[in-house]
C-alpha positions in Angstrom: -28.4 -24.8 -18.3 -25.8 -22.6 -16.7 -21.6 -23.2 -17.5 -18.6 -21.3 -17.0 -16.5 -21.5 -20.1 -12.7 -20.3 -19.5 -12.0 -17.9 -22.5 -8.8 -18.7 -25.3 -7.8 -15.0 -25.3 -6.2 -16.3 -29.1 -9.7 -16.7 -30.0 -10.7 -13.6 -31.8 -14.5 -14.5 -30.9 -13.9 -15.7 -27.4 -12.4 -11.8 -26.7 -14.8 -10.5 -28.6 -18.1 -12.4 -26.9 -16.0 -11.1 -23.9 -16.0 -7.7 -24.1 -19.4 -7.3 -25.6 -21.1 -8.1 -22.7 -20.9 -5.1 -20.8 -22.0 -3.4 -24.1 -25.0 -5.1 -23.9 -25.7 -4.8 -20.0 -25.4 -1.1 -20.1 -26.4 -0.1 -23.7 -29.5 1.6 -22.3 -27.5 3.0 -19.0 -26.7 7.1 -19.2 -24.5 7.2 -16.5 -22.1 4.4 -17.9 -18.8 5.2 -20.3 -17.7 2.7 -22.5 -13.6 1.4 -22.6 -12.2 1.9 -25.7 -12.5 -1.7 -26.9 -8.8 -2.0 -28.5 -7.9 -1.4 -24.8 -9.9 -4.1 -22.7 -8.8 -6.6 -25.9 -5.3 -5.2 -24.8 -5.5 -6.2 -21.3 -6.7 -9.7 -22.9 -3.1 -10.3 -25.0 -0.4 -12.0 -23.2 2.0 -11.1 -25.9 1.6 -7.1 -25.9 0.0 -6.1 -22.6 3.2 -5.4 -20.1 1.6 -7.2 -17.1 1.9 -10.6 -18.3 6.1 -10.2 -18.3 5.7 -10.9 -14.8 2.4 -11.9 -13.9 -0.6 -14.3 -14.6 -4.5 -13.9 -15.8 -6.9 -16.1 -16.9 -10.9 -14.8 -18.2 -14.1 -17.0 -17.7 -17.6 -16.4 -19.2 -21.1 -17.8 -17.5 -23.5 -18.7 -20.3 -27.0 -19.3 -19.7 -28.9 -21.6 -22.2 -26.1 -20.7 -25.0 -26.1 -16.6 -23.4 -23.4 -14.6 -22.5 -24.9 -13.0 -19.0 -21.5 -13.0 -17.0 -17.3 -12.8 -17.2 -14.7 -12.2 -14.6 -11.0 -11.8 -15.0 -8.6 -13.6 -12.6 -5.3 -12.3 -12.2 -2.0 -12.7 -9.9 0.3 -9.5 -10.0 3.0 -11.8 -8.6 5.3 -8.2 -8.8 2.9 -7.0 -6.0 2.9 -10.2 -4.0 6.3 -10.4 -3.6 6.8 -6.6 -2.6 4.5 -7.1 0.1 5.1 -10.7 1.0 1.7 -11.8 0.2 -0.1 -14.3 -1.9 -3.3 -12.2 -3.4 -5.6 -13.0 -5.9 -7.7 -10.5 -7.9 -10.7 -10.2 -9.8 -11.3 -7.5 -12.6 -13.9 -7.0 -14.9 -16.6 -8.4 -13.5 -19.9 -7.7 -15.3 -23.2 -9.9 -14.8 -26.7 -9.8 -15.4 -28.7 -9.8 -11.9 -28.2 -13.7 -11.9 -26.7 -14.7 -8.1 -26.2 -18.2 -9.9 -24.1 -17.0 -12.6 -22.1 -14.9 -10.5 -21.7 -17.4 -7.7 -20.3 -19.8 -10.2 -18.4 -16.8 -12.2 -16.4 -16.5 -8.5 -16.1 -20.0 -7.6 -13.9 -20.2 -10.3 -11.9 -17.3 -9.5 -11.3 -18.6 -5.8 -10.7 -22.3 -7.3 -8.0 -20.5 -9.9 -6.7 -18.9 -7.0 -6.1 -21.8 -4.7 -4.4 -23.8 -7.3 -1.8 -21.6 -7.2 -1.5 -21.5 -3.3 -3.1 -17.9 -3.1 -4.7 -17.5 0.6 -6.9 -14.3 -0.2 -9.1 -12.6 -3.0 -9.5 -8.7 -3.7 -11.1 -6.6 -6.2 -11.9 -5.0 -8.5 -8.3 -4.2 -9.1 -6.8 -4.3 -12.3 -4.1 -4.9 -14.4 -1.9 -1.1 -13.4 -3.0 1.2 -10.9 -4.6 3.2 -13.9 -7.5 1.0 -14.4 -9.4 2.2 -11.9 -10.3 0.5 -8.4 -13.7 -1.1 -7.0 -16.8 -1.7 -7.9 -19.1 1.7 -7.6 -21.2 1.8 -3.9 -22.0 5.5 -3.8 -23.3 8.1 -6.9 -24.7 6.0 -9.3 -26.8 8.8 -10.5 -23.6 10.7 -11.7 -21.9 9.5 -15.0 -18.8 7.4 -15.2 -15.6 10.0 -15.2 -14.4 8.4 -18.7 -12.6 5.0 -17.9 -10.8 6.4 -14.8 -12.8 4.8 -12.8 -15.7 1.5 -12.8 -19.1 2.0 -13.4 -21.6 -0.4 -12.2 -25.1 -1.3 -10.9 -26.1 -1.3 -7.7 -27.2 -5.1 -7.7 -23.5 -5.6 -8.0 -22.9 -4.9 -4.5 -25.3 -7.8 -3.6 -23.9 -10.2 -6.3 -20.2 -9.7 -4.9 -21.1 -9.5 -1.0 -23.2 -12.9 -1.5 -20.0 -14.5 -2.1 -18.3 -14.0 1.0 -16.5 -10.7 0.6 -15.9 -7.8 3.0 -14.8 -4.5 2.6 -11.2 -3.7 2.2 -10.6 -0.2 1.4 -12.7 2.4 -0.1 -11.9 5.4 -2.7 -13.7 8.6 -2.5 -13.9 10.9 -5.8 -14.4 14.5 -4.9 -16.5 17.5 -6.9 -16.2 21.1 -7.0 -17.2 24.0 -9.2 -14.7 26.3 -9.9 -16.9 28.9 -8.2 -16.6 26.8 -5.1 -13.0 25.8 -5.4 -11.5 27.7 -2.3 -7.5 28.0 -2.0 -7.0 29.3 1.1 -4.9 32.6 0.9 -2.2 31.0 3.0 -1.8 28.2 0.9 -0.7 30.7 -2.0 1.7 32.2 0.2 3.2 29.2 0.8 3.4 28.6 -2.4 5.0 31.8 -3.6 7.7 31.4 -0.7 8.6 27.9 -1.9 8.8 29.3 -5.7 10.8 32.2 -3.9 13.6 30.2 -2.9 14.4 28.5 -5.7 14.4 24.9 -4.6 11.5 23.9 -5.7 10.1 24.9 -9.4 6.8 24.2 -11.4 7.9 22.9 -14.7 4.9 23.8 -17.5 4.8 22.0 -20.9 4.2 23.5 -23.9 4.3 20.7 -26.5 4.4 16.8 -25.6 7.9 17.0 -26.8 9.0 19.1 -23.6 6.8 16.2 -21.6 8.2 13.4 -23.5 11.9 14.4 -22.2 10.7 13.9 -18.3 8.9 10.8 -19.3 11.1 8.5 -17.4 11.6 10.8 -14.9 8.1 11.2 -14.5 8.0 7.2 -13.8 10.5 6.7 -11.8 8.7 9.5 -9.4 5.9 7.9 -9.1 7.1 4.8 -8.0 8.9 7.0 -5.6 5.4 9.2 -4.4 2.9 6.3 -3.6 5.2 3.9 -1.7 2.6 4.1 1.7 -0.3 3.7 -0.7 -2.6 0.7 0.2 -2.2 -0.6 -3.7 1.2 0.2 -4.3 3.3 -1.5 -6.2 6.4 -0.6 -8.1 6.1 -0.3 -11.7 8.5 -1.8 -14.4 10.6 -0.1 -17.0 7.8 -1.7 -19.5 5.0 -0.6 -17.3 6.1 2.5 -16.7 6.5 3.2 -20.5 3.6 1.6 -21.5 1.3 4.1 -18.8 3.3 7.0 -20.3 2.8 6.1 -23.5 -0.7 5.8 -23.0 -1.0 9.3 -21.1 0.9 11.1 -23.8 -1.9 9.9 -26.4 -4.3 12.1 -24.9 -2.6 14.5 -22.7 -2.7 18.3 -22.9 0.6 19.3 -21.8 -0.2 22.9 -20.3 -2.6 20.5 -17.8 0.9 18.2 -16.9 2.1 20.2 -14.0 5.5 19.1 -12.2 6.8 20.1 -9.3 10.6 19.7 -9.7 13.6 19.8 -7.3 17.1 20.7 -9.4 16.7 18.0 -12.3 14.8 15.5 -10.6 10.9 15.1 -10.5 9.5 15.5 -6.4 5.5 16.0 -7.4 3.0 16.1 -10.2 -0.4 16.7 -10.6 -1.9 15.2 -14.3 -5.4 17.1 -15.2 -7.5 15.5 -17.9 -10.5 17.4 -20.5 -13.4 15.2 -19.4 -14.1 14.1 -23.0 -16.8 11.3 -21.5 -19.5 11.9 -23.7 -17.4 11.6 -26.7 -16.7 8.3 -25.4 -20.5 7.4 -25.1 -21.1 8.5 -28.7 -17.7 6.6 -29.8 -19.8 3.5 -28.4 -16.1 2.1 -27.8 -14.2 2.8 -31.3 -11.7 5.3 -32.1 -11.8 4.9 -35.8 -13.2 6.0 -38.2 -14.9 9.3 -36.3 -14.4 8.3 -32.8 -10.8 9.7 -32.4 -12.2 13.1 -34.8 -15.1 13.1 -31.9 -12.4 12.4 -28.7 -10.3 15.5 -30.4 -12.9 18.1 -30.7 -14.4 17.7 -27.4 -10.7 17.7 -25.6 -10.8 21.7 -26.8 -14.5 21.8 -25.8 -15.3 20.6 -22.5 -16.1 22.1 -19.6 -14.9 20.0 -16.3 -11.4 18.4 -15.2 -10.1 14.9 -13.8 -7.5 15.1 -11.3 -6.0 12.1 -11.4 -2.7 11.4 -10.3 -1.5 14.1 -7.8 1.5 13.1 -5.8 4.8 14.3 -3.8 7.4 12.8 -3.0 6.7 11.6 1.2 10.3 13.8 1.9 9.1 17.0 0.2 5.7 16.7 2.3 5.5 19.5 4.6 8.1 21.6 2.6 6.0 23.3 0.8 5.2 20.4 -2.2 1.5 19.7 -1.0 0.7 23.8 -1.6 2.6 24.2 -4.5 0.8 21.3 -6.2 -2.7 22.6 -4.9 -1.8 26.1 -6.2 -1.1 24.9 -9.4 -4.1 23.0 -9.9 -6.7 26.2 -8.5 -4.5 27.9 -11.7 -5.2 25.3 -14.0 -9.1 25.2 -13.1 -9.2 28.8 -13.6 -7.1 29.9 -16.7 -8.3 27.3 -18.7 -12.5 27.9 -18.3 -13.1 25.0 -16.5 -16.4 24.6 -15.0 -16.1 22.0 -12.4 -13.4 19.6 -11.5 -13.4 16.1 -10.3 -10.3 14.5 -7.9 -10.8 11.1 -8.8 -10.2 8.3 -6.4 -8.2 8.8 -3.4 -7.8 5.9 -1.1 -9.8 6.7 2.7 -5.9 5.9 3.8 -4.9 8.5 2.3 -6.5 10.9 5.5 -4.4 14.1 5.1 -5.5 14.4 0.8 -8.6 13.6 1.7 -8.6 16.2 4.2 -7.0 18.7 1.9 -9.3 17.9 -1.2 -12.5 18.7 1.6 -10.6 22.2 2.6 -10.7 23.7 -1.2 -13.9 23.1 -1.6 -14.3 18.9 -3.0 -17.4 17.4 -1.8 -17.5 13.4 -1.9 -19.7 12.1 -4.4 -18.6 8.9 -5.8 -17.2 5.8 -3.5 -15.7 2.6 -4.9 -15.2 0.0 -2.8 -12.4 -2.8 -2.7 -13.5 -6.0 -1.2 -11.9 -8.9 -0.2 -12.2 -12.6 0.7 -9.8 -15.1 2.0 -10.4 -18.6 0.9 
């Protein structure tokens, strides 16, 4: 007997049936990273999670003859659909067992939550903030999850999800290059040195997260300034945007936090993250009590880089921003031993990066794609 069962997220076992499940799908899987399980429960709190000030979720679970082999997260980001004047549903955090039964119904309920609340059209995977990572995984499932930055998934997935109706939306490529193979062209330095030259724009370079935490909410408020042509843009809050911040200064090396900064106010930035993913995998989800110990020793020890989250303001493009954020980040490969770097999902929309990322050397090797369905 097959039911869906909508979860009580106040239920300390319903959230935690819920977020075991992928830990079982994948426990045997080498490519895949687990979340940090105080974060997924996170997204699962209405009272602490910054999302739900403005915005709606529910969570369902299919169980098969009293088994767990399915959940799906339904959200409306009601912040979004008003800055774009639409009425969008998403799904997020959708993991199944190869069962088309369980995932049809696991959907059906998704489009039947959606339509109660007049919602016209269903996408996903899309998340909770534009950090969580977009689309389920259609291309490189033979290289390993880049920490949570992104979804992992089976291929069977792509089946499950397209057997419901859903088309393509948008896709996000993740590029790779060595650092032997990371080619700056010459005349992109010399832009760059001729920008730094006049004066009016600077790279600001942190030494402690002190010296970060004072542009934190300059930091914010740029990029909800950088991405406004993005396909999934949509303006953070005050909350959200300290929430994110908070979240990045956890873990962030400040010498890897490069800004590009015009008099007092932030124009571009370019965030670099110690791939620490196979920390994570030996973590098996907890930071305590030797998870965090782990997560800390291999930030000083490991050898590639996750670019994710380079932007410039649309005014400062051609002015020299876009080469002196590139330059920075060859610098940053370079000085710091890295072995290989990953740029980590950029939309195909975003033609000119894309384009860019292929010139220094990046090589596509990971897609996600974002599918949608209108009911």
């Amino acid at each position: 007997m097959l039911i869906i069962e909508k979860l009580d997220t106040t239920d300390r076992r319903q959230v935690k049936r819920f977020i075991d499940l992928s830990f079982r799908l994948y426990a045997n899987n080498p490519h895949w990273v687990p979340p940090i399980r105080s974060d997924i429960a996170l997204m699962l709190n209405r009272h602490k999670h910054p999302f739900y000030e403005h915005s709606t979720a529910d969570f369902f679970i299919a169980v098969r003859d009293g088994r767990d082999v399915g959940r799906i997260a339904a959200l409306e980001n009601q912040n979004y659909n008003r800055y774009h004047k639409k009425h969008t549903a998403q799904f997020y955090l959708f993991d199944c067992e190869n069962d088309p039964e369980a995932a049809a119904l696991l959907f059906s309920a998704v489009f039947e939550w959606a339509r109660t609340r007049n919602l016209n059209v269903v996408v996903g995977p899309k998340g909770f903030s534009p950090f969580d990572g977009y689309g389920l995984l259609q291309r490189g499932f033979e290289h390993r999850q880049m920490m949570n930055m992104m979804n992992y998934n089976e291929e069977y997935y792509l089946q499950l999800v397209e057997d419901q109706g859903f088309v393509k939306e948008v896709d996000f490529i993740s590029h790779y290059v060595t650092t032997e193979n990371f080619n700056l062209d010459e005349r992109i330095y010399r832009i760059a040195d001729r920008v730094r030259r006049r004066g009016n724009l600077r790279t600001l370079r942190f030494k402690s997260k002190g010296e970060l935490r004072q542009w934190a909410n300059r930091l914010g408020q740029a990029y909800n300034n950088a991405f406004v042509d993005n396909w999934e843009y949509v303006p953070l809050t005050e909350r959200e945007i300290k929430f994110v911040l908070d979240n990045i200064l956890l873990i962030a090396i400040p010498k890897l936090i490069k800004v590009i900064a015009h008099e007092d106010e932030v124009v571009g930035f370019a965030f670099g993250w110690p791939d620490v993913s196979a920390a994570m995998q030996r973590s098996k989800g907890r930071l305590f009590p030797l998870g965090i110990v782990d997560l800390l020793l291999e930030l000083r020890r490991a050898k590639g880089l996750s670019a994710n989250g380079l932007g410039i303001m649309p005014q400062f493009h051609g002015r020299g921003g876009n080469a002196l954020l590139y330059a920075e980040m060859a610098d940053t490969v370079r000085e710091f031993g890295f072995e290989s770097c990953e740029l980590t999902q950029v939309a195909e929309t975003a033609v000119q990066m894309r384009n860019d990322l292929e010139n220094i050397g990046g090589i596509p090797y990971k897609n996600h794609r974002v599918y949608a369905r209108h009911l």
